[in-house]
C-alpha positions in Angstrom: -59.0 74.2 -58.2 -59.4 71.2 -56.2 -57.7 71.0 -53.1 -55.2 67.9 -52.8 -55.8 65.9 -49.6 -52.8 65.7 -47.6 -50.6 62.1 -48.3 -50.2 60.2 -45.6 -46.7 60.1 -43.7 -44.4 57.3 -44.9 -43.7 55.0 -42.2 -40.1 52.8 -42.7 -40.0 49.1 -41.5 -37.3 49.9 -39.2 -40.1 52.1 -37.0 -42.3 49.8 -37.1 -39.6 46.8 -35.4 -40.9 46.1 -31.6 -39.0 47.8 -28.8 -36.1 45.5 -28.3 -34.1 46.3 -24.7 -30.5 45.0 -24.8 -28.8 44.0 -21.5 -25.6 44.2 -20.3 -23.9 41.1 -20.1 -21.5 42.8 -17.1 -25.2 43.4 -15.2 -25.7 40.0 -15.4 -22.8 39.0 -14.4 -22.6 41.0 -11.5 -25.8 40.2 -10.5 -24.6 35.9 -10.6 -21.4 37.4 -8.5 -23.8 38.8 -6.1 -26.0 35.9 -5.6 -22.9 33.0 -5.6 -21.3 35.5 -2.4 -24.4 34.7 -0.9 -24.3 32.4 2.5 -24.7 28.6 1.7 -26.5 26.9 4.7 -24.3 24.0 5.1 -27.1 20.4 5.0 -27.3 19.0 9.0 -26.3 15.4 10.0 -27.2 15.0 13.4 -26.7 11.1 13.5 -22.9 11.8 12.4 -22.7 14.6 14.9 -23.7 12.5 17.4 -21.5 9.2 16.4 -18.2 11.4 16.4 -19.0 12.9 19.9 -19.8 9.1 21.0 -16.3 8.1 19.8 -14.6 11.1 20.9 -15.7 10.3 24.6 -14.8 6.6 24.2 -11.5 7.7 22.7 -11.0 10.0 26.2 -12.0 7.2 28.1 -9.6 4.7 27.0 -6.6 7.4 26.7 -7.4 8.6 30.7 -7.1 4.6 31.5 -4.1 4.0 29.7 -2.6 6.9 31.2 -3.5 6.4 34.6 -3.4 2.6 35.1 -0.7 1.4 37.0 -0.7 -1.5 35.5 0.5 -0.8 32.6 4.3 0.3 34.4 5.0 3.3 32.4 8.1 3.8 34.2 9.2 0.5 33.2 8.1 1.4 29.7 10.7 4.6 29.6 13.4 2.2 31.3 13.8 -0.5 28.5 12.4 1.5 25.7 15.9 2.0 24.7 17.9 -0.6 26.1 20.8 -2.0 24.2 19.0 -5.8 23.6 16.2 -3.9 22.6 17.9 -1.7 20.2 19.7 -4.5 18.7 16.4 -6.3 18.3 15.1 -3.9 16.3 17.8 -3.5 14.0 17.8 -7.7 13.6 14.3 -6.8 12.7 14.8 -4.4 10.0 17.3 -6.4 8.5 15.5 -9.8 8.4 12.4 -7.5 6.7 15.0 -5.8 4.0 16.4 -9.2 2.8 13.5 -11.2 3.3 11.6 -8.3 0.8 14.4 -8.0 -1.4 14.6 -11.5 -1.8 10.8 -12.1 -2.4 10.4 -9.2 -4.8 12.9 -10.5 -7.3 11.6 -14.0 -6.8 8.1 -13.3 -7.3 8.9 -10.6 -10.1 10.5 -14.0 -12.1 7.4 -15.9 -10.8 4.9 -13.4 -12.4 6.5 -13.3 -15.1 6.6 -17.1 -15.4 3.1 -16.9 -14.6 2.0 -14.8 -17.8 4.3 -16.7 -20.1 3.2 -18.7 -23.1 4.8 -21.8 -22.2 2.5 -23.9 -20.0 5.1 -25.8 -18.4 6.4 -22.2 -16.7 2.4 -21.1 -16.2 2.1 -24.9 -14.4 5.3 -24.5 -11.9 4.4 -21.1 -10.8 0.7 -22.0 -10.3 1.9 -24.6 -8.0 4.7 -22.9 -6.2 1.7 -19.8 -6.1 -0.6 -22.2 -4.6 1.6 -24.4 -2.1 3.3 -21.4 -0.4 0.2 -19.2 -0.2 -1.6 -22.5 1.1 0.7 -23.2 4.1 1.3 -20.9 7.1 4.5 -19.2 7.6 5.0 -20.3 10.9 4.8 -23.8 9.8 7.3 -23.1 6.8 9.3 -21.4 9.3 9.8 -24.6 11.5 10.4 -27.2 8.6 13.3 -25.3 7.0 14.7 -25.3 11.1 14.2 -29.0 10.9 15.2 -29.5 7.4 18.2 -32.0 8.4 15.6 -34.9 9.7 14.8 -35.0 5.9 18.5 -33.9 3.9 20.6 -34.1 6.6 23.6 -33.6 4.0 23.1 -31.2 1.7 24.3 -32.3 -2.0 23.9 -30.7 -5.3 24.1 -32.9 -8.1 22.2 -34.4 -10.9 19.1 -36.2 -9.6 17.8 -39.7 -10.1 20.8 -41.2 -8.4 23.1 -39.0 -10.4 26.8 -37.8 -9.3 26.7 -35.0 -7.0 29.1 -32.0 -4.9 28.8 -32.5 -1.4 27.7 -28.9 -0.2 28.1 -29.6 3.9 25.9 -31.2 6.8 22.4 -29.5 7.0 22.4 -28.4 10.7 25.7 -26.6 9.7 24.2 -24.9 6.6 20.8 -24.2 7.5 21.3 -22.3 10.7 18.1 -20.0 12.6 18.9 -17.1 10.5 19.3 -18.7 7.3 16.0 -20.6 8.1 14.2 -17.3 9.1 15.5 -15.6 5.6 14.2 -19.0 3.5 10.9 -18.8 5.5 9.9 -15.6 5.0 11.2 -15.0 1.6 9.6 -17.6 0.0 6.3 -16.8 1.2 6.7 -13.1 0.0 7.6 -13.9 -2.9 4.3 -16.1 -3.8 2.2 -13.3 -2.5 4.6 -10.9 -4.3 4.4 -13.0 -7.6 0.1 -11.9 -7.8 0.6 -9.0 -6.9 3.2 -7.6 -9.9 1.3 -10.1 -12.0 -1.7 -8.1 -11.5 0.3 -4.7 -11.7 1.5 -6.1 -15.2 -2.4 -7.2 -16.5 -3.1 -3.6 -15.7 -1.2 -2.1 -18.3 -2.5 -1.3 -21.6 -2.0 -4.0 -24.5 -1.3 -1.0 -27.0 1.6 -0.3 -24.7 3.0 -4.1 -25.9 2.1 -3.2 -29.4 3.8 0.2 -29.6 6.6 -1.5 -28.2 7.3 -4.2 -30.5 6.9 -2.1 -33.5 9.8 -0.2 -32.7 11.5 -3.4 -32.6 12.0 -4.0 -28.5 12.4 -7.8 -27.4 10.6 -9.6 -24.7 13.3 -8.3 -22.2 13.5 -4.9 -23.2 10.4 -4.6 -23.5 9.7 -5.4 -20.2 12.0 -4.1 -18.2 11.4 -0.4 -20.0 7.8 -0.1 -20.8 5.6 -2.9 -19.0 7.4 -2.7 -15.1 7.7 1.3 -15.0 4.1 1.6 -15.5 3.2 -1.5 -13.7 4.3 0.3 -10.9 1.6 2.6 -10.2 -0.4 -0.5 -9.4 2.1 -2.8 -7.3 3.5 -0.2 -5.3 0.2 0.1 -2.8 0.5 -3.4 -1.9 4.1 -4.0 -2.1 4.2 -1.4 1.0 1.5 -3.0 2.9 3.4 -6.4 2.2 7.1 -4.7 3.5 4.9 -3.4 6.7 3.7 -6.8 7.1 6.6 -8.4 7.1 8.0 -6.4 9.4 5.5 -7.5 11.8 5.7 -11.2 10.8 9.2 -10.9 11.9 8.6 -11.7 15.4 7.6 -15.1 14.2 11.1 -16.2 14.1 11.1 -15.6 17.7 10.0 -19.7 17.9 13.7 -20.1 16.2 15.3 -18.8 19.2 16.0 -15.3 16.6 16.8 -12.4 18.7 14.5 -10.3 17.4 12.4 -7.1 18.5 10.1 -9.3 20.3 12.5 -12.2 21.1 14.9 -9.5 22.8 12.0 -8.5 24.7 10.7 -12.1 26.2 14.2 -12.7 27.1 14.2 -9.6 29.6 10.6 -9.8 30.7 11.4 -13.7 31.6 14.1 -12.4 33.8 12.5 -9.5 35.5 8.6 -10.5 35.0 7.3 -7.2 33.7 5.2 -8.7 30.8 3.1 -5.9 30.0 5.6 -3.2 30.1 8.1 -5.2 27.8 5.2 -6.1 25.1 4.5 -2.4 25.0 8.1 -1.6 24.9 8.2 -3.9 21.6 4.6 -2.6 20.5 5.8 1.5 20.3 9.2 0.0 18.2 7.0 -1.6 15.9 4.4 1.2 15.9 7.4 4.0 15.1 8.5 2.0 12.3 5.6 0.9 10.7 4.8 4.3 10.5 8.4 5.8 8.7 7.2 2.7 6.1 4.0 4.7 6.2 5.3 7.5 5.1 8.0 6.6 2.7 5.2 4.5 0.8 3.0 7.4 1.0 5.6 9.2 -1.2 6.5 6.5 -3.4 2.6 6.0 -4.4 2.5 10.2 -5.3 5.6 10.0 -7.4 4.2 7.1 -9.7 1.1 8.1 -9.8 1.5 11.3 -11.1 -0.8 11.9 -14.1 -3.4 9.7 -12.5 -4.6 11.0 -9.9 -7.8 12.9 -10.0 -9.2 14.6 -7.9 -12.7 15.6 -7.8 -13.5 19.0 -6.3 -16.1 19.7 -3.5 -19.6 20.4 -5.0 -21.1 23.5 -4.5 -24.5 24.4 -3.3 -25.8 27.5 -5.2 -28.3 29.2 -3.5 -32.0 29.6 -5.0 -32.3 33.0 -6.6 -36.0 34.9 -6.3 -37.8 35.2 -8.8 -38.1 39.0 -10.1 
């Protein structure tokens, strides 16, 4: 008989698949963990390093020469820092910037609105009244309403062209320092006050004004419900820079013989000749209100502009891995 030969082995498909080594993702991981905990070698700015020492020293400088010039009468300082006329000048202050704001803000809010209104002849008077008070300084509007009487020195309201009229009173009577202060600066505010809710209104969406109308609002709801509430995220910022500024401009009215912060202080530095130590007796009560404005507008711009704010991390700096 003939001896078979031997068959060769069967060998499946499956043996003959490549050698295929699966890794753990957790390794991996672990391993990323490990390098990210690595130190990060912060990148150098020597020029920056060496401006900020530069202004640190200067900053020394000038605070070891405030403190120990004589000159500047710091005793005198702590004396009238809360005097009674001083006091009361402040609070004169902080009322002429309250009604002066409150009064500008409404005016200018009707002004804006004017301003973006379809009928030309409104778009034409607020342009102008926008133009001529923004044009002129403050200090010069601040001296013609003192001296309105050498134009109107009777005040009537009546029809114009000759028309019959109510006598109101005599100028001079009417249109006293104070009242003259309040038309002053509340007339200018309210032209800068007028661009700057205009603008905070242009900055809100158009489908905001279609959304609205197709649930049936009118021009005044509409306005006063959707379009100002989110017009304020924009007119807020400015608004408090124009309330602290105003609050400065204030001691303008001191030419109208107002006893204001500063006004209070002239008086007593013309009787006891310490200049320097009154200014910076008026200069820390305008610093220390300024500031509680600071901070109150500080809060009102978080609360509207929740939901806008973003905030972009610090980058990291990975380092490099080696290479296996």
């Amino acid at each position: 008989m003939t001896e078979r030969s031997p068959m060769p082995a069967l060998t499946s498909r499956r043996d003959e698949r490549p050698n295929v080594t699966f890794v753990n993702r957790s390794v991996e991981t672990d391993a990323l963990t490990s390098s990210q905990s690595d130190p990060v070698v912060p990148l150098r700015h020597p020029v920056r390093l060496a401006i900020a020492i530069v202004l640190v020293i200067v900053a020394a400088g000038v605070a070891w020469d405030v403190a120990m010039n004589r000159g500047y009468r710091w005793d005198v300082v702590a004396q009238y820092v809360f005097a009674p006329r001083i006091i009361s000048g402040a609070a004169l202050t902080v009322g002429l910037t309250i009604v002066a704001m409150a009064i500008g803000i409404v005016f200018g809010t009707i002004l804006a609105i004017m301003r973006l209104s379809a009928n030309p002849i409104f778009r034409v008077i607020a342009g102008a009244y926008v133009w001529f008070f923004r044009g002129t300084p403050v200090l010069v509007q601040l001296i013609f309403w003192y001296n309105i009487a050498a134009l109107y020195p009777v005040i009537v309201l009546g029809l114009p062209f000759g028309g019959p009229g109510i006598v109101i009173g005599s100028a001079n009577v009417l249109i006293a320092p104070i009242t003259a202060a309040l038309l002053g600066l509340s007339l200018n505010e309210a032209a800068y006050m007028a661009e700057i809710i205009r603008s905070g209104i242009g900055a809100v969406d158009r489908g905001q004004y279609d959304a609205a109308r197709a649930l049936g609002m009118n021009g005044r709801l509409l306005m006063s419900r959707i379009v100002l509430p989110q017009a304020m995220r924009v007119v807020i910022p400015p608004t408090g820079n124009e309330i602290i500024s105003m609050l400065k401009g204030t001691s303008l009215v001191s030419v109208l013989a107002i006893s204001d912060l500063l006004y209070s202080a002239q008086i007593i530095y013309a009787a006891n000749y310490q200049i320097i130590p009154l200014l910076i007796v008026a200069s820390l009560w305008y610093l220390a209100m300024t500031s509680v404005l600071s901070f109150f507008q500080g809060k009102l711009e978080r609360r509207y502009g929740r939901g806008f704010d973003v905030r972009t991390s610090r980058s990291r700096r990975w380092p490099l891995r080696k290479a296996s």
